[in-house]
C-alpha positions in Angstrom: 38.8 31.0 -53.5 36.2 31.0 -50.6 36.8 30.8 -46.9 36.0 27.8 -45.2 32.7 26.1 -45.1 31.1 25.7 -41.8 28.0 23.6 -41.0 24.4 25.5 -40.2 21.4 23.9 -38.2 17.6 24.1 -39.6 16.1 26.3 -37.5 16.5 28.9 -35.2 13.9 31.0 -32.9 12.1 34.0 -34.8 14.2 36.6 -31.7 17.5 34.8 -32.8 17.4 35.9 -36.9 20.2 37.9 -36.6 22.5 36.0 -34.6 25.7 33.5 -35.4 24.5 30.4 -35.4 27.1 28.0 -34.1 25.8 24.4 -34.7 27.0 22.0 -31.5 24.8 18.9 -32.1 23.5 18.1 -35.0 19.5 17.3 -35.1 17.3 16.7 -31.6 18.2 13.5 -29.4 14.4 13.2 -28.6 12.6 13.7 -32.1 9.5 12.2 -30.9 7.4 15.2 -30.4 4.4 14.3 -32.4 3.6 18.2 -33.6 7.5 18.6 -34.9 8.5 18.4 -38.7 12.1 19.4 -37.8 14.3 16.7 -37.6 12.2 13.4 -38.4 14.0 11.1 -40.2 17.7 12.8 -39.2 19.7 11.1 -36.9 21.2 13.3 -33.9 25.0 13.3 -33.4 26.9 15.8 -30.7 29.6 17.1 -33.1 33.3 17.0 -32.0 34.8 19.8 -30.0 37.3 20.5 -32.7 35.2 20.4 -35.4 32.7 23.5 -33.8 36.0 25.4 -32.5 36.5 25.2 -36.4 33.2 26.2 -37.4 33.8 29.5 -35.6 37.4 30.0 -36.9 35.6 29.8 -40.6 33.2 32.4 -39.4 36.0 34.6 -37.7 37.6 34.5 -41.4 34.1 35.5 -43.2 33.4 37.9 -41.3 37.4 39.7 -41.7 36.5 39.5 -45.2 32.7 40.6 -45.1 34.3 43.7 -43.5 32.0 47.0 -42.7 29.3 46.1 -45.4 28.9 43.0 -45.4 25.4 42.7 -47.3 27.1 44.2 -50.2 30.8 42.0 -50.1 28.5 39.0 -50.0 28.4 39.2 -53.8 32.1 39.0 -53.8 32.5 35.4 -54.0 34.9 35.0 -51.6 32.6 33.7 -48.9 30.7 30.6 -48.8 27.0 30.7 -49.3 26.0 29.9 -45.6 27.9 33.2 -44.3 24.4 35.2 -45.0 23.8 34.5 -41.5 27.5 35.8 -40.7 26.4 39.0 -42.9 23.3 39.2 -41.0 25.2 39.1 -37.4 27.4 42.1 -38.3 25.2 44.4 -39.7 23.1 43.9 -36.4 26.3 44.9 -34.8 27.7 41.2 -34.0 26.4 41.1 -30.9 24.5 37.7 -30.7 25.1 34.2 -30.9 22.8 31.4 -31.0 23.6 27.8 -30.7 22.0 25.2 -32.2 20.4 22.6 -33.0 17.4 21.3 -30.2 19.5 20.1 -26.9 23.1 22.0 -27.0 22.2 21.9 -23.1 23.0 17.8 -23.5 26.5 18.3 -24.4 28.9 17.8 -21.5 28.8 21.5 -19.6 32.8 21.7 -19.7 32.7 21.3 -23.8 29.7 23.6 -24.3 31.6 26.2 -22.3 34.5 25.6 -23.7 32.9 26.8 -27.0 31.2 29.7 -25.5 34.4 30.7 -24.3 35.5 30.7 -28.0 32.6 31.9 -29.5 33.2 35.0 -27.2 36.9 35.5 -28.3 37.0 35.4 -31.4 33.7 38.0 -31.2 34.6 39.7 -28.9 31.4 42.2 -29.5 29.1 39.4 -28.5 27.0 40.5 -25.2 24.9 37.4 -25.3 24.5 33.9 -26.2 21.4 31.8 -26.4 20.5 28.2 -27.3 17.5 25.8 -27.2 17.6 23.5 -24.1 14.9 20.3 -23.3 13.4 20.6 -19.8 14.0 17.1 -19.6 18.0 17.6 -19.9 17.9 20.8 -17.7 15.6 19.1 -14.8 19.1 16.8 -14.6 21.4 19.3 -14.7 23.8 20.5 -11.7 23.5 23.8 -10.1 27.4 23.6 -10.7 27.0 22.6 -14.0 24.7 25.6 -15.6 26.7 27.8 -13.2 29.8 27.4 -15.4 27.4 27.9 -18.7 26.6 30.8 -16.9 30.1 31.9 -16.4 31.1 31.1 -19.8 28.6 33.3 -20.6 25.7 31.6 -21.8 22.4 34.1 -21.1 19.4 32.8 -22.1 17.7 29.1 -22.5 15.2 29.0 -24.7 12.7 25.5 -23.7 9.4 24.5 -25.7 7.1 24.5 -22.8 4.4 23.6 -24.8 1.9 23.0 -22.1 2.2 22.2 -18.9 -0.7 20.3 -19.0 1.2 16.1 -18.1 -2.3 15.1 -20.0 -1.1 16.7 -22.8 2.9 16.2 -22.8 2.2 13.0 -22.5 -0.6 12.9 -25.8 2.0 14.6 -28.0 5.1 12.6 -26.4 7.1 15.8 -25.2 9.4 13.6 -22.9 9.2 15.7 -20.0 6.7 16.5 -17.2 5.1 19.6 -15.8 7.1 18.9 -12.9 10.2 19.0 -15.1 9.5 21.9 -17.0 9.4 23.9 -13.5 12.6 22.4 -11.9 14.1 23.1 -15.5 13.4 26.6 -16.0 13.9 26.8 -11.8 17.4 25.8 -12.4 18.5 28.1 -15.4 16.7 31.4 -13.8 18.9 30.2 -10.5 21.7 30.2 -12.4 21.1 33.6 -13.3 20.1 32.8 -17.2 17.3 34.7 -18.8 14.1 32.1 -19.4 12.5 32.0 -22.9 9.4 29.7 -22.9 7.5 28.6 -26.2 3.8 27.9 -26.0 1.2 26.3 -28.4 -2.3 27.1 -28.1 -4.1 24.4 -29.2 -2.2 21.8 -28.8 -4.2 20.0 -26.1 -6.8 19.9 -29.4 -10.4 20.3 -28.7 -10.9 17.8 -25.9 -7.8 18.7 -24.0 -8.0 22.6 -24.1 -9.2 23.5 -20.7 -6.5 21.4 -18.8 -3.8 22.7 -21.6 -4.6 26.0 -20.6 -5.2 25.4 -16.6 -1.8 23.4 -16.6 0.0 25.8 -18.5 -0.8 28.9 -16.2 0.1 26.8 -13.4 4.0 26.4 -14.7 3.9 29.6 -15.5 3.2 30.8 -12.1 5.3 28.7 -10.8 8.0 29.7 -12.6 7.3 33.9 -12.3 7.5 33.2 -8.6 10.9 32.3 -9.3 12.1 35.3 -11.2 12.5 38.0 -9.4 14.9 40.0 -10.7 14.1 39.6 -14.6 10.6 38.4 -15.7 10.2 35.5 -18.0 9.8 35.9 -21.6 6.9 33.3 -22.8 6.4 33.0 -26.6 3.3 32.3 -28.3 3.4 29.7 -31.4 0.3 28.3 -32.2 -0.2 24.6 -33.4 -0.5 23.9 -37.1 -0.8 20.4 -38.0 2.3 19.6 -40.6 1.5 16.6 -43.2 3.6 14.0 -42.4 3.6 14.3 -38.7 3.0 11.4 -36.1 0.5 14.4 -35.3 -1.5 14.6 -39.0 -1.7 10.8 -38.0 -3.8 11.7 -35.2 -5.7 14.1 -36.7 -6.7 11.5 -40.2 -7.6 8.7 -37.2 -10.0 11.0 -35.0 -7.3 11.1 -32.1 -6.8 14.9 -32.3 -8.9 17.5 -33.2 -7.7 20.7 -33.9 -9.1 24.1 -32.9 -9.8 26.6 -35.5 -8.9 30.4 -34.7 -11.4 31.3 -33.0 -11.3 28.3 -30.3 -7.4 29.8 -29.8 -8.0 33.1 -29.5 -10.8 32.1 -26.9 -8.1 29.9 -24.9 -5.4 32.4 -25.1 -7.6 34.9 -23.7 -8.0 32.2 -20.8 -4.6 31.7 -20.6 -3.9 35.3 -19.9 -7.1 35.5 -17.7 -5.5 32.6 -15.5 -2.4 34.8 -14.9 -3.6 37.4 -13.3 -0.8 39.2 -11.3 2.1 37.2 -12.5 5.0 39.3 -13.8 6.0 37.9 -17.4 6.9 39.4 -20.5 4.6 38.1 -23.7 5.8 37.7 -27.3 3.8 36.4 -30.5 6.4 37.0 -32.9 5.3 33.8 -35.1 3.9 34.0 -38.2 1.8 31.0 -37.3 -0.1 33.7 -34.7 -2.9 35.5 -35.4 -2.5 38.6 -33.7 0.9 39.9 -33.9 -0.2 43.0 -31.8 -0.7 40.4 -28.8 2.4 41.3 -26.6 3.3 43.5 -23.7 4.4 43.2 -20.5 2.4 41.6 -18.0 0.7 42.4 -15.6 0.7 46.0 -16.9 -0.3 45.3 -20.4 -2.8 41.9 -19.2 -5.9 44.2 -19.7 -5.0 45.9 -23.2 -4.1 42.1 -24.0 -7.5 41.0 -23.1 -9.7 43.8 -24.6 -7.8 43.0 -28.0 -8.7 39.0 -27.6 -12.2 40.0 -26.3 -12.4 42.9 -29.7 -12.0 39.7 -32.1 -14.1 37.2 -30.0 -17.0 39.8 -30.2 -17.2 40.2 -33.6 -19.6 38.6 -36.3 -19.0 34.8 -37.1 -17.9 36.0 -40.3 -15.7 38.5 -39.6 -13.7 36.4 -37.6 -13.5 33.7 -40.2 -12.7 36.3 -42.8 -9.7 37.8 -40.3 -8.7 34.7 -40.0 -8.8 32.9 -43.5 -6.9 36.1 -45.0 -4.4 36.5 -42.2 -3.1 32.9 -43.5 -3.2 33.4 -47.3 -2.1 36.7 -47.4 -4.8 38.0 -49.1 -5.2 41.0 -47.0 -2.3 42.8 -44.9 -2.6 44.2 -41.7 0.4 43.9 -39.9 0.8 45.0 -36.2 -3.2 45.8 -36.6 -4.7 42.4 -35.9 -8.3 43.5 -36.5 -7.7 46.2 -38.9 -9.9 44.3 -41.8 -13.2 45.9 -42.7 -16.4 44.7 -41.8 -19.0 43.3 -44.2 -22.5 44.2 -44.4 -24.4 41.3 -44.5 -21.7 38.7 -44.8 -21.5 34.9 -45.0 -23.7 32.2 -42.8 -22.3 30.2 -40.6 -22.0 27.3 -42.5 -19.7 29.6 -44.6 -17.7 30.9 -41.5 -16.6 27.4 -40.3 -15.7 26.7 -43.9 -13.3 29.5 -43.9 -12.3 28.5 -40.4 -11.5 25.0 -41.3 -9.9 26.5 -45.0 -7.7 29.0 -42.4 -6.3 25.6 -40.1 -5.0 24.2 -42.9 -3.1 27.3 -44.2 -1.3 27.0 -40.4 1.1 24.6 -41.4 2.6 26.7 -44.5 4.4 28.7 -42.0 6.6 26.3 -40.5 
């Protein structure tokens, strides 16, 4: 006999792979984002209060049972399948706790609190808890209503930025504004909540890269000015186009072109460029990236961030397609040492480069 079952979400951010995941709604109450394979076709319900409380009360009892190794009691059989991520949590010391699925933020504040306040004593190890918000939701939000999440103990939002670009939130129907994005994060970083943005080079496509990148900087600015005490932490993820997508549709019709490597290395670097002085603390822990090594803390780490960016950019068509094409099929390994792969005497046309290229876009989407 197991203990009780408990329900898990689909996803979860790349930091968050250790944490509990507690799941409050079920599915996004949006899921129109033209890019996202998550939840299309899933209809999103907020779950009942007793039924989460419940949730953690089966996780209290797998995790009294997983004990001091948990890895190992996991084989036991006396725990349900989906208390791996419960196994995870304490061998990372139990100190994290993410709640899922897209918009906990839309619950009502005294409910979501209500369940942080649970989460916290039945774990009573936990020093932080983070969930995914939509700017949209958190733009409406009360500065006495995030101020209780905050008390509760809620310490980090994580939003998908995207862009900040309205052309292209508006293309790939993000349901929020620019101007939302910055009163969103402006009222959890007020709040005293740590700020975790996710960005996608690329997605403004070939057409609409030079306002994604200039709109982007601009929320991004805005935003550092507003963080004085803790920088922002802004995620790199870059766009892949998923069959099945409203955003594949685009692509088949001629509506969206997407860049290859090379065009998003060139528009991160002008991301980076464009941010020149802005205090902010850069991740690409993705596997859809392809530089890994791409992160530090800005502005101290700006120029080692552009003379890695400008290292790629300067080398031989083919080298770059070659990087490229066997960062996404595996084919050669080089992690943490983005440019690492060995040059070629010689080497392929350009003809041959924008194959690989093209051959390297489509490998994107096998990483989502």
């Amino acid at each position: 006999m197991t203990t009780p079952s408990f329900e898990q979400g689909p996803i979860r951010p790349p930091s968050e792979a250790a944490s509990l995941l507690v799941r409050v709604v079920r599915n996004c109450g949006w899921n129109r984002c033209r890019f996202c394979p998550v939840y299309k076709g899933r209809r999103f319900s907020p779950r009942r209060p007793d039924e989460v409380h419940a949730d953690v009360d089966a996780m209290r009892a797998a995790a009294d049972v997983l004990g001091p190794a948990p890895m190992a009691a996991l084989r036991s059989g006396a725990v349900p399948p989906e208390a791996l991520q419960v196994a995870l949590f304490l061998r990372d010391g139990a100190r994290s706790v993410f709640l899922q699925d897209a918009d906990p933020c839309a619950v009502v504040p005294a409910t979501l609190a209500a369940v942080i306040d649970h989460v916290r004593r039945e774990f009573d190890t936990v020093t932080r808890v983070t969930t995914y918000g939509r700017a949209a939701t958190l733009a409406r939000r009360r500065p006495a209503d995030l101020d209780l999440l905050a008390e509760a103990g809620l310490t980090r939002v994580h939003i998908g930025m995207e862009s900040g670009s309205d052309e292209v939130l508006t293309r790939t129907d993000k349901g929020c504004t620019a101007a939302q994005l910055v009163t969103a994060g402006r009222n959890v970083l007020a709040a005293g909540m740590e700020l975790c943005l996710y960005v996608m080079p690329g997605l403004g496509g070939r057409d609409l890269a030079a306002q994604h990148v200039r709109g982007t900087a601009h929320v991004l600015r805005e935003l550092a000015a507003s963080a004085p005490e803790r920088p922002l932490v802004v995620r790199l993820r870059t766009t892949a186009v998923v069959p099945g997508t409203p955003l594949a549709g685009d692509e088949a019709a001629g509506r969206f072109a997407l860049p290859d490597d090379v065009e998003v290395a060139a528009e991160v670097r002008a991301l980076i460029d464009a941010l020149d002085g802005v205090r902010l603390e850069l991740r690409s822990d993705h596997a859809l990236n392809l530089m890994p090594g791409l992160a530090g803390s800005l502005p101290h780490d700006r120029a080692a961030c552009l003379a890695l960016l400008d290292e790629f950019l300067a080398l031989p068509a083919a080298q770059q397609a070659e990087l490229a094409l066997s960062a996404r099929t595996g084919f050669v390994a080089a992690p943490g040492d983005p440019l690492a792969l060995p040059g070629r005497d010689g080497g392929a046309d350009r003809s041959d480069a924008d194959a690989m290229l093209e051959a390297a876009k489509r490998f994107r989407a096998r990483f989502l």
